[in-house]
The first five atom37 places (N, CA, C, CB, O) and aatype in JSON, in Angstrom:
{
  "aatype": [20, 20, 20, 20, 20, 20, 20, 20, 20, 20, 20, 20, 20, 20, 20, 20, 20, 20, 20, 20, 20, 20, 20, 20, 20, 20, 20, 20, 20, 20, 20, 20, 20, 20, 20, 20, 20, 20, 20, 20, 20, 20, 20, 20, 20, 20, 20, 20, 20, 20, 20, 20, 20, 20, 20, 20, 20, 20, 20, 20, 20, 20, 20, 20, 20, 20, 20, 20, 20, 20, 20, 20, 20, 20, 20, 20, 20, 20, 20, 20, 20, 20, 20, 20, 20, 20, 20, 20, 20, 20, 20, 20, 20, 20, 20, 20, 20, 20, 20, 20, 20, 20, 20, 20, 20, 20, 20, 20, 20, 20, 20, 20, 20],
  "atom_mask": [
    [1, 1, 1, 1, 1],
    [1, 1, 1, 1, 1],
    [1, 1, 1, 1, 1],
    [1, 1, 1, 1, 1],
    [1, 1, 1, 1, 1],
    [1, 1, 1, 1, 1],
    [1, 1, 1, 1, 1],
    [1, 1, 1, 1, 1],
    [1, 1, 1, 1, 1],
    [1, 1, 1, 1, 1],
    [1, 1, 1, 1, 1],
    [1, 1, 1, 1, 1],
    [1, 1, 1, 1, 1],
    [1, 1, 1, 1, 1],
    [1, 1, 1, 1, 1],
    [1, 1, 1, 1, 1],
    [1, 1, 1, 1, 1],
    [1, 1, 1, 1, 1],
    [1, 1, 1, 1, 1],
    [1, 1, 1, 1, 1],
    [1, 1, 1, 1, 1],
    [1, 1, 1, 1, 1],
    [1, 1, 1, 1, 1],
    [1, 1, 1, 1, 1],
    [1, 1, 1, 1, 1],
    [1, 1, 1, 1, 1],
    [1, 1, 1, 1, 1],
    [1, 1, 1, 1, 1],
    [1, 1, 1, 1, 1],
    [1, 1, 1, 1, 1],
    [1, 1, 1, 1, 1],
    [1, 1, 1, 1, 1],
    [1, 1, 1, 1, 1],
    [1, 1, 1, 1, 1],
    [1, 1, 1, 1, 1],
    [1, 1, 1, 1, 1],
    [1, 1, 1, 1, 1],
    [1, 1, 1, 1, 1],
    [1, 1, 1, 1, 1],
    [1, 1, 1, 1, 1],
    [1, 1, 1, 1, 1],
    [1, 1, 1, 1, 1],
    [1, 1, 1, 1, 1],
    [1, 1, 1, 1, 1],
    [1, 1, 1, 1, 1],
    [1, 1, 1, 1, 1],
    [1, 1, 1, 1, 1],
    [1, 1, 1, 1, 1],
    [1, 1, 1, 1, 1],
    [1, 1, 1, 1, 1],
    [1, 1, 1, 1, 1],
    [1, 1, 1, 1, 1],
    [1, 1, 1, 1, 1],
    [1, 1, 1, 1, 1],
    [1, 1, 1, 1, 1],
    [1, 1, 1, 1, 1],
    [1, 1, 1, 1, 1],
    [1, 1, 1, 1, 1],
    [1, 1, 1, 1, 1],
    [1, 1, 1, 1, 1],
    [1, 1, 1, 1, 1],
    [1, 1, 1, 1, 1],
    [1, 1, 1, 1, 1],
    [1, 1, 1, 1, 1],
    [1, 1, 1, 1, 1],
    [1, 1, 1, 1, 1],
    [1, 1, 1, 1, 1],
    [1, 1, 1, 1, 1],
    [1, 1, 1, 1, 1],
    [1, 1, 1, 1, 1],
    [1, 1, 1, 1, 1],
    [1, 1, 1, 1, 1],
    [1, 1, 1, 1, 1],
    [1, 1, 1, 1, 1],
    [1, 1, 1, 1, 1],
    [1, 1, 1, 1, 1],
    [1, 1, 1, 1, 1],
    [1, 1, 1, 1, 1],
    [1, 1, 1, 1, 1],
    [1, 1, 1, 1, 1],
    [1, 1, 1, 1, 1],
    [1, 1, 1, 1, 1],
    [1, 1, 1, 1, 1],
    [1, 1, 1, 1, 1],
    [1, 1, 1, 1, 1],
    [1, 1, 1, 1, 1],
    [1, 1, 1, 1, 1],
    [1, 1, 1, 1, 1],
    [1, 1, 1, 1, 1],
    [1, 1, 1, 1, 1],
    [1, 1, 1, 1, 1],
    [1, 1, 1, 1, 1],
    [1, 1, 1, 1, 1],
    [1, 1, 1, 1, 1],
    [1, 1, 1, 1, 1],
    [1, 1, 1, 1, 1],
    [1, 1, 1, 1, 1],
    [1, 1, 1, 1, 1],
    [1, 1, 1, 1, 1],
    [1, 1, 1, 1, 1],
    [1, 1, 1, 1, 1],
    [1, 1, 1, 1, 1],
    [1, 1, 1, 1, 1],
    [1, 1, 1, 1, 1],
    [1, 1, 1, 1, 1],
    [1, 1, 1, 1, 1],
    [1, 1, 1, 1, 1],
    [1, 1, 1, 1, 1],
    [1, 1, 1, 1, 1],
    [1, 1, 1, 1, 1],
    [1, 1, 1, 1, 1],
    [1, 1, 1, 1, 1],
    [1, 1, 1, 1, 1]
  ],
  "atom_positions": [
    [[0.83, -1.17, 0.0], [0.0, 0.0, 0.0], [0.88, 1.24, 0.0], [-0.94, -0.01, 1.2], [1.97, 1.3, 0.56]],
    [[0.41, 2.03, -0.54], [1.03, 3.63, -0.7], [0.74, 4.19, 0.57], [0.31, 4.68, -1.93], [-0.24, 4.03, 1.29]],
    [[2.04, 5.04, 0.75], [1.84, 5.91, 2.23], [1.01, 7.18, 1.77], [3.5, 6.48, 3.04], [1.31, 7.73, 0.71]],
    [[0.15, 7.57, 2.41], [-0.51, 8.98, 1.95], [0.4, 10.05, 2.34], [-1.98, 9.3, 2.64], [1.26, 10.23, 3.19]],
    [[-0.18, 10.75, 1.29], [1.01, 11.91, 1.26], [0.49, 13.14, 2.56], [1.08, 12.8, -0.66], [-0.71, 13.42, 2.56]],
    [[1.35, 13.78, 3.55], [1.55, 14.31, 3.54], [1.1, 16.02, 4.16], [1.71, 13.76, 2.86], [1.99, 16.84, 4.39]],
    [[-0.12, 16.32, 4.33], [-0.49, 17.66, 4.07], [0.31, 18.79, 4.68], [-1.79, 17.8, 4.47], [0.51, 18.96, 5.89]],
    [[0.64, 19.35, 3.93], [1.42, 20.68, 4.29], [0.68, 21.88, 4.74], [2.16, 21.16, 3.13], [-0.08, 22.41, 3.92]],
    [[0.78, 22.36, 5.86], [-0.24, 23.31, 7.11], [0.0, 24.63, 5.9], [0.69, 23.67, 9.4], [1.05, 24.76, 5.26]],
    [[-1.08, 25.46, 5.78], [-1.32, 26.37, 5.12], [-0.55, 27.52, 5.26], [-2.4, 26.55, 5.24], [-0.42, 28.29, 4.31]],
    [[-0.13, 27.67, 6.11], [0.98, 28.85, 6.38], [2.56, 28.61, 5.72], [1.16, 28.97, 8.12], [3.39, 29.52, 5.67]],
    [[2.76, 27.43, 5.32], [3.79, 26.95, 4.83], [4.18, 27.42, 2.99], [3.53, 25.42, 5.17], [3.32, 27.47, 2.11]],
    [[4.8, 27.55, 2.9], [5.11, 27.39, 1.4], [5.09, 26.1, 0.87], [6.37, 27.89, 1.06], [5.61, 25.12, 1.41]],
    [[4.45, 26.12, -0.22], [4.4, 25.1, -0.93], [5.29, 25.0, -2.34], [3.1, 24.98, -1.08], [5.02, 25.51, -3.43]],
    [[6.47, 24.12, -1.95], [7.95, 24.55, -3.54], [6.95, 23.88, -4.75], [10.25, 23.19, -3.46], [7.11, 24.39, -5.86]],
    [[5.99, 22.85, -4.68], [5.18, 22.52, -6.53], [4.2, 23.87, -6.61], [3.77, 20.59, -6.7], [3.69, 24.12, -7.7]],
    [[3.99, 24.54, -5.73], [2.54, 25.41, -6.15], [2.99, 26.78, -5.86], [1.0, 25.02, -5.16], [2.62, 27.24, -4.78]],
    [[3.73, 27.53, -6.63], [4.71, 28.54, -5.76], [3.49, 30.3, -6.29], [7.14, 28.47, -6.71], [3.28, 30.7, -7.44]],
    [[3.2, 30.63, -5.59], [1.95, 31.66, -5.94], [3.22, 33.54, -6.44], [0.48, 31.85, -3.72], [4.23, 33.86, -5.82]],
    [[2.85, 34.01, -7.17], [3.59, 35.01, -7.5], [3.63, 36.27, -6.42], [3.12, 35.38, -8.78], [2.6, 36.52, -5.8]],
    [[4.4, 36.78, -6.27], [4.91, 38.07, -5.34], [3.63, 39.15, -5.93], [6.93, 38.75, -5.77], [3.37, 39.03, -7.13]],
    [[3.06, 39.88, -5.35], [2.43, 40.68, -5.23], [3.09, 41.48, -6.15], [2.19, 40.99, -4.07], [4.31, 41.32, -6.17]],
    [[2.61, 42.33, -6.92], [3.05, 43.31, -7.28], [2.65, 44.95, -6.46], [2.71, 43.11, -8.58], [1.54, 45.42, -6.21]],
    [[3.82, 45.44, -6.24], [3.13, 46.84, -4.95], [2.48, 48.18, -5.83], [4.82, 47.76, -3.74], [1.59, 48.87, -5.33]],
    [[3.13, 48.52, -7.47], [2.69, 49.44, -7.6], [1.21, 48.82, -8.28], [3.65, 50.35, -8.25], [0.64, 49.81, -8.74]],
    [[0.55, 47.85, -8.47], [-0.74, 47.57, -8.83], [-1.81, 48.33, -8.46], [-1.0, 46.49, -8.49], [-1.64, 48.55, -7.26]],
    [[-2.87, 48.88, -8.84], [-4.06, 49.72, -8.49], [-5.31, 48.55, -8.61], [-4.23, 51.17, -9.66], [-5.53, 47.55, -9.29]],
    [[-6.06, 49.39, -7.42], [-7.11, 48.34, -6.83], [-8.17, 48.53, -7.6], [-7.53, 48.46, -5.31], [-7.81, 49.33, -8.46]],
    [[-9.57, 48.17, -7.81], [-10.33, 48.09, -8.53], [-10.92, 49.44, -8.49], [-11.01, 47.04, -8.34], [-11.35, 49.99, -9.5]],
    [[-10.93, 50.06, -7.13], [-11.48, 50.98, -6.86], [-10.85, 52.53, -7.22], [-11.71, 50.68, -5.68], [-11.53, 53.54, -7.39]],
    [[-9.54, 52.44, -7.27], [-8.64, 53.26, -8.09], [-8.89, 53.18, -9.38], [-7.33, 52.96, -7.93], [-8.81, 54.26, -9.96]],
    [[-9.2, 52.12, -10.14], [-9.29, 52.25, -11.39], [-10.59, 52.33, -11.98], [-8.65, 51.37, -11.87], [-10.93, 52.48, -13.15]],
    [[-11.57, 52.12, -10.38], [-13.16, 52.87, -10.98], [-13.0, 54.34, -11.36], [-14.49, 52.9, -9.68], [-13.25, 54.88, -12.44]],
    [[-12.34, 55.09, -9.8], [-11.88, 56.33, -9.97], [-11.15, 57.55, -11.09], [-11.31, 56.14, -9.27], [-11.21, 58.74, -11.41]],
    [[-10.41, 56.17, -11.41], [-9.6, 56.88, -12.95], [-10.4, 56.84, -14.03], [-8.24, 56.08, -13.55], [-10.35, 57.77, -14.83]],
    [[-11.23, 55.79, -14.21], [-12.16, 55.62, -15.37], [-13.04, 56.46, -15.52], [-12.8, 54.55, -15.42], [-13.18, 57.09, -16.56]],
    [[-13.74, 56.6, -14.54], [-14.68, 58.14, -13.77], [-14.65, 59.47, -14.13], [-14.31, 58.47, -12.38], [-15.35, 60.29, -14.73]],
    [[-13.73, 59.42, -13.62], [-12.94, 61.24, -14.14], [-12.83, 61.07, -15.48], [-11.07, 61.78, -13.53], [-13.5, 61.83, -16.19]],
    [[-11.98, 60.05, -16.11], [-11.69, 60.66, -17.56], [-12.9, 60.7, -18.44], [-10.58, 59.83, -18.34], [-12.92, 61.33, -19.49]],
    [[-14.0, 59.91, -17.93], [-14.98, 60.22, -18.68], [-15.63, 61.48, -18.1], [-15.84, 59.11, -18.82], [-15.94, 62.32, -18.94]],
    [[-15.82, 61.68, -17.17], [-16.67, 62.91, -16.8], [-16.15, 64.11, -17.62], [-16.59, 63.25, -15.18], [-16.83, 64.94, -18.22]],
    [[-14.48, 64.01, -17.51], [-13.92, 65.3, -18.17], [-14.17, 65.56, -19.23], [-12.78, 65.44, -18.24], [-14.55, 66.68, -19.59]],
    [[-13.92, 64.21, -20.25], [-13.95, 64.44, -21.32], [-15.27, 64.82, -22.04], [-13.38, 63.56, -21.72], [-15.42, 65.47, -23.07]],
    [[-16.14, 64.28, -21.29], [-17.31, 64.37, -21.22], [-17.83, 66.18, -21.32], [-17.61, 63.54, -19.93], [-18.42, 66.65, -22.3]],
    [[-17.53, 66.8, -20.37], [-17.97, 67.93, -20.36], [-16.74, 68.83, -21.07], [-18.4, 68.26, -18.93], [-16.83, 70.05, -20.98]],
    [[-15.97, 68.44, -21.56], [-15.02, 69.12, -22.48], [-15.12, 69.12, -23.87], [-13.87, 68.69, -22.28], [-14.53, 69.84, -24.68]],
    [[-16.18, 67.96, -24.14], [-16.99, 67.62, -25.37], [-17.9, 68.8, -25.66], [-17.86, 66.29, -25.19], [-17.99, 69.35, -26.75]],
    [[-18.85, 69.25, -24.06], [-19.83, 70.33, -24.37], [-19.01, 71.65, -24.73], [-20.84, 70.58, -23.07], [-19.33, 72.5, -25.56]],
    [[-17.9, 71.63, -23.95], [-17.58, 73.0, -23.98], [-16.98, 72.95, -25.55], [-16.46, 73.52, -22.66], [-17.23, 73.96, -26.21]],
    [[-16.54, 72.33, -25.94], [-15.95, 72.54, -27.21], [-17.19, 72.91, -28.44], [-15.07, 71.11, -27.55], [-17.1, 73.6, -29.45]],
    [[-18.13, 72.31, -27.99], [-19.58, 72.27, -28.68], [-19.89, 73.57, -28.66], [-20.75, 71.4, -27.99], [-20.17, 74.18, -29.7]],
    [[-19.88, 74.11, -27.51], [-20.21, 75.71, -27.34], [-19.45, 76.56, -27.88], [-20.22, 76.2, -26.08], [-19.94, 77.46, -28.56]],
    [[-17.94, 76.46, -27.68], [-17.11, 77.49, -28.77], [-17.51, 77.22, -30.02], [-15.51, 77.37, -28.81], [-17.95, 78.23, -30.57]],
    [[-17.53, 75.89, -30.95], [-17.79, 76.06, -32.32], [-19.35, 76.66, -32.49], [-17.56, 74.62, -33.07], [-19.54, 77.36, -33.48]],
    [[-20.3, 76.47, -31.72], [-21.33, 77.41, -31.57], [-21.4, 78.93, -31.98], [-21.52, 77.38, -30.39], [-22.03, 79.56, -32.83]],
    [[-20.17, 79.31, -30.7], [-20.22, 80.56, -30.76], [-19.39, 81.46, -31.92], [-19.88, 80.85, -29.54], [-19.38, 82.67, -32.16]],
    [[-18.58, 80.11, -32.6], [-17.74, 80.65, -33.66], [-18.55, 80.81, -34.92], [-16.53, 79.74, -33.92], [-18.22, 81.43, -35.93]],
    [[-19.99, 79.96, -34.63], [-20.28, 79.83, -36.27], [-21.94, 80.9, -36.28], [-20.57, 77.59, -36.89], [-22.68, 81.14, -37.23]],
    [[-22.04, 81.34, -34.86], [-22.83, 82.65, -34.79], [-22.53, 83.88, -35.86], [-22.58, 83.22, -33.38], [-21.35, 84.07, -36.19]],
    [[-23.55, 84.7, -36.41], [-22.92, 85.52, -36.96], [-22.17, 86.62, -36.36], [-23.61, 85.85, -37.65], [-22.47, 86.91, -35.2]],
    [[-21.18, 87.33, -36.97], [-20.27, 88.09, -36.35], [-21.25, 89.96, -35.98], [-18.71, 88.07, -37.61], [-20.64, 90.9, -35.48]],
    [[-22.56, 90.01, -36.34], [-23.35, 90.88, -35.79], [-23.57, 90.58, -34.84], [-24.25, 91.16, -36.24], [-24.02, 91.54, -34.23]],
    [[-23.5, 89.47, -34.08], [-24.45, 89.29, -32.2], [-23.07, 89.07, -31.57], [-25.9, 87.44, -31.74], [-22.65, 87.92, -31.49]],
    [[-22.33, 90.07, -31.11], [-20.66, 89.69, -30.51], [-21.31, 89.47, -29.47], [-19.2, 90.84, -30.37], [-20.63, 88.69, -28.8]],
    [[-22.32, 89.72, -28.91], [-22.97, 89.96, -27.47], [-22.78, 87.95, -27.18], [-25.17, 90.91, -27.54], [-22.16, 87.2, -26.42]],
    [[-23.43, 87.86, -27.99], [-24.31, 86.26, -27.9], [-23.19, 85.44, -28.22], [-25.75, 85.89, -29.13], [-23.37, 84.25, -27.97]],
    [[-21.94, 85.77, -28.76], [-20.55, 84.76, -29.09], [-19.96, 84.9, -27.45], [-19.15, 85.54, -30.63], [-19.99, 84.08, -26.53]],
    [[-19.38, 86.37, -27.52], [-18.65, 86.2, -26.07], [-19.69, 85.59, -24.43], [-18.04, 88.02, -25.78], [-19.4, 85.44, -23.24]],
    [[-20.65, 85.44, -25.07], [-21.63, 85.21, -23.66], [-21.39, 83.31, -23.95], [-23.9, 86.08, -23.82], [-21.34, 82.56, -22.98]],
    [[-21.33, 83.06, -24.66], [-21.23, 81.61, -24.95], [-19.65, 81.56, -24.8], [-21.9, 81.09, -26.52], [-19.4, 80.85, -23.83]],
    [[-18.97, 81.84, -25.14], [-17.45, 81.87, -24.84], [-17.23, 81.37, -23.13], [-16.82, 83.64, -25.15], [-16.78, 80.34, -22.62]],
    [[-17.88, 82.8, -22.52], [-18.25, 82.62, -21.2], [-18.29, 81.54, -20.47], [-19.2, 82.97, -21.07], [-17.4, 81.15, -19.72]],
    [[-19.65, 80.87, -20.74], [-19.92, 80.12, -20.32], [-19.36, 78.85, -20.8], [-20.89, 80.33, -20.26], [-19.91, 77.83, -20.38]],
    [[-18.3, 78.7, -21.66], [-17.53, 77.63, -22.24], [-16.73, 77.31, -20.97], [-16.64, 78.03, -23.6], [-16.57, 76.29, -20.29]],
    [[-16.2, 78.81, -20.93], [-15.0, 78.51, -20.22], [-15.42, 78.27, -18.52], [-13.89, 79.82, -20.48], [-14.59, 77.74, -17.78]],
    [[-16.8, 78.71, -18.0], [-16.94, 77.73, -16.73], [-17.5, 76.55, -16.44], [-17.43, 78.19, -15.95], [-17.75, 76.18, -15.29]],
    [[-17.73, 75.89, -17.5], [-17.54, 74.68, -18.05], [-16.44, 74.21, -17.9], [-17.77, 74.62, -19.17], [-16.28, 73.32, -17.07]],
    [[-15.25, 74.75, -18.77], [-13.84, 73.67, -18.71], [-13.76, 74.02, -16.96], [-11.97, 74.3, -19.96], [-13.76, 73.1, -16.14]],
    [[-13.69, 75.17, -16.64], [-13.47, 74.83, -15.11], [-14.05, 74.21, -14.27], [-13.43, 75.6, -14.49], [-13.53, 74.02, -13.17]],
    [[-15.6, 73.61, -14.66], [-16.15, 72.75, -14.12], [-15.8, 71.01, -14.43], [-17.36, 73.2, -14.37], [-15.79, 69.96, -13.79]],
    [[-15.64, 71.31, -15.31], [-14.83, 69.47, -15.62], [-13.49, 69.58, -15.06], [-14.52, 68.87, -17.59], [-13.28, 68.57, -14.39]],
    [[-12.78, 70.13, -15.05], [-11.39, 70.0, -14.17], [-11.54, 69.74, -12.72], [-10.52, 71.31, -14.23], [-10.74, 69.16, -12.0]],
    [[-12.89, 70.34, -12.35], [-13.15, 70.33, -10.9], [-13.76, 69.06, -10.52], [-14.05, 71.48, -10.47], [-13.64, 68.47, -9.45]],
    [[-14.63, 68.59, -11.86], [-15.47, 67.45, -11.65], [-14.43, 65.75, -11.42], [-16.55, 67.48, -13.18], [-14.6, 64.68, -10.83]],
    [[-13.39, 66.4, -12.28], [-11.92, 65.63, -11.72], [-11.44, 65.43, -10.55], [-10.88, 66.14, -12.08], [-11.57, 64.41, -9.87]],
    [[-10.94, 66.31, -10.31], [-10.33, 66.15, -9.14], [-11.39, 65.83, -7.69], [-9.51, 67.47, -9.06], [-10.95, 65.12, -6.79]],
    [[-12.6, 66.35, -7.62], [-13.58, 65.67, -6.79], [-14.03, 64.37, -6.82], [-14.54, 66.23, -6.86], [-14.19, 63.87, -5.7]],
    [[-14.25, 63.76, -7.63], [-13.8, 62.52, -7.95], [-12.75, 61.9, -6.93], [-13.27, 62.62, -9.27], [-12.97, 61.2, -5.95]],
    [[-11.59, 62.31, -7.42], [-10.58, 61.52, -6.81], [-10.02, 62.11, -5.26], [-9.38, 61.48, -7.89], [-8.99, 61.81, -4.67]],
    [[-11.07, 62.99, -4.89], [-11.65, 63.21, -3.56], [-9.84, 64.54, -3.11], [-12.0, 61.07, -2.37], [-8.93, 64.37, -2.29]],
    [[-10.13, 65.87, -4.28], [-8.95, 66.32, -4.05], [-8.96, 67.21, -3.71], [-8.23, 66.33, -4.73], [-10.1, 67.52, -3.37]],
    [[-8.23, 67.97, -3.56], [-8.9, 69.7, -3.23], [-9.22, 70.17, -5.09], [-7.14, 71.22, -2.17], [-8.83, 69.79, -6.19]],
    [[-10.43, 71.48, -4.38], [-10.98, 71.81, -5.84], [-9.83, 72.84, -6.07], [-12.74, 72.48, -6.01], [-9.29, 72.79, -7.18]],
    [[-9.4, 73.71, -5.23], [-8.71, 74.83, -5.32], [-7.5, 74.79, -5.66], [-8.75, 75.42, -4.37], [-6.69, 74.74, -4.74]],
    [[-7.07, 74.79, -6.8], [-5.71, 74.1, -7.24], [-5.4, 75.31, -8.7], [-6.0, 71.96, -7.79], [-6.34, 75.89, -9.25]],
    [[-3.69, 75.54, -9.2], [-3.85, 75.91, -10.1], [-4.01, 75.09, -11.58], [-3.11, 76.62, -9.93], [-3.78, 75.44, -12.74]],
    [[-4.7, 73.37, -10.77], [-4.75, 72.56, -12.28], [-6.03, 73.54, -12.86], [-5.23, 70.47, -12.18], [-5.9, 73.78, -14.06]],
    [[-7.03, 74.04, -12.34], [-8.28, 74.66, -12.98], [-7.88, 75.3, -13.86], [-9.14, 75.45, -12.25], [-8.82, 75.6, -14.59]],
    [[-6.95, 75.7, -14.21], [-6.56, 77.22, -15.46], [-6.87, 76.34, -16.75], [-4.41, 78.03, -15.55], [-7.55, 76.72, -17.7]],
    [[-6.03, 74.65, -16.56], [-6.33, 74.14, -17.97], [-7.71, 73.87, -18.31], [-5.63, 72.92, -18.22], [-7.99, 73.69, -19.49]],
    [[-8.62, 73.83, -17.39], [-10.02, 74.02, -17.78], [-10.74, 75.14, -18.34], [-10.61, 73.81, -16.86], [-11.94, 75.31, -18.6]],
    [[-9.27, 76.18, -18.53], [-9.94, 77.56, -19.55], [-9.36, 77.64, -20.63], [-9.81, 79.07, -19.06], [-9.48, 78.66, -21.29]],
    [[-8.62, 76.61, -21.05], [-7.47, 76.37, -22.6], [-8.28, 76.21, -23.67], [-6.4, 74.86, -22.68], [-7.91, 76.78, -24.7]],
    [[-9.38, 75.52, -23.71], [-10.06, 75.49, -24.81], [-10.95, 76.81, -25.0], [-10.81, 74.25, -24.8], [-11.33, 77.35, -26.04]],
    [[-11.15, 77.14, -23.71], [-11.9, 78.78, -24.06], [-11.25, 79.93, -24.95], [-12.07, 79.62, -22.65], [-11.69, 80.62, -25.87]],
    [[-9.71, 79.82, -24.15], [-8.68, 80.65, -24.6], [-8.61, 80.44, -26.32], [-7.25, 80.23, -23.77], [-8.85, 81.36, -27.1]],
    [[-8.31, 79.31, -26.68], [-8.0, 79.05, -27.75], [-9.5, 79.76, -28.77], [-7.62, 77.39, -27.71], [-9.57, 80.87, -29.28]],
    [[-10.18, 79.04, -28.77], [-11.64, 80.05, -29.1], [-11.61, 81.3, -29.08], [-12.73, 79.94, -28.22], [-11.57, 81.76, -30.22]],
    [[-11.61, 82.15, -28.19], [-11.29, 83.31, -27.76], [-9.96, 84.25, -28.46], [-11.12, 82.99, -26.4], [-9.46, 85.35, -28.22]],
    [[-9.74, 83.27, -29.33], [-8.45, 83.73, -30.23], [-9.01, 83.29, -31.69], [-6.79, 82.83, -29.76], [-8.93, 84.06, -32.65]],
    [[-9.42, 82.4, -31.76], [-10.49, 82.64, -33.35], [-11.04, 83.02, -33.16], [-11.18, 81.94, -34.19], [-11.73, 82.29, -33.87]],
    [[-12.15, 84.11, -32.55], [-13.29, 84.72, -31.86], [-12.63, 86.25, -32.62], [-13.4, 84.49, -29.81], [-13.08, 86.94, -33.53]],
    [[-11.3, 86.37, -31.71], [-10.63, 87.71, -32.32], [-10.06, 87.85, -33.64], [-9.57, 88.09, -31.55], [-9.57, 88.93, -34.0]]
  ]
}
């Protein structure tokens, strides 16, 4: 008869079944809900704002009133998706990342002129 093998207590290493080292810089599921989150939200509302400058670009150049008022409101838009970022990832809102949430305004605001 065969001797039974053996059982090796769970705290032990096992040299046939050797399990891989952790990796430390790995992100948890919940980090990468977070990241997924934001980049859509941003892009998301950076979609509108871009929507609104070509809006306001393709207004006629008699209503400057009604271009720069849409300009306007483009640009607290991009500052609202930059913000909608970083809250998300639970950050402070008050940061000088918000300025790039007025780059696409700016840029507009220069075909505008």
């Amino acid at each position: 008869m065969s001797e039974p093998t053996k059982r090796r207590p769970r705290h032990l290493m096992d040299p046939n079944n050797l399990q891989p080292a952790p990796r430390r810089d790995a992100m948890s599921i919940g980090q990468v809900q977070q990241w997924v989150m934001s980049v859509l939200a941003v892009t998301t509302i950076l979609h509108l704002v871009v929507g609104m400058i070509l809006l306001a670009l393709s207004i006629d150049e008699s209503h400057q009133a009604s271009r720069w008022g849409l300009l306007v409101i483009s640009a607290v838009f991009g500052l609202l998706s930059v913000a909608a970022g970083r809250a998300i990832h639970r950050a402070s809102l008050v940061t000088p990342w918000l300025l790039l949430g007025l780059v696409p305004s700016l840029v507009g605001a220069w075909f505008l002129l």
